[in-house]
N, C-alpha and C positions, 0 to 999 in steps of 0.2 A: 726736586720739588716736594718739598717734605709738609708739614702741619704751618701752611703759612699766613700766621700768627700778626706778624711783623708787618703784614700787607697794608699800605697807606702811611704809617711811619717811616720804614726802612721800605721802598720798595725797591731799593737797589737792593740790598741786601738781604732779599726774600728769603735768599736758600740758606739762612741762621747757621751763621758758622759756631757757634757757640755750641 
């Protein structure tokens, strides 16, 4: 659970695999 950025858009995808 890092800087989550992505929160509301991706919230699957919170943990930004990127």
């Amino acid at each position: 659970k890092k800087k989550k950025k992505n929160v509301g858009i991706k919230a699957t995808v919170r943990f930004e695999p990127e």
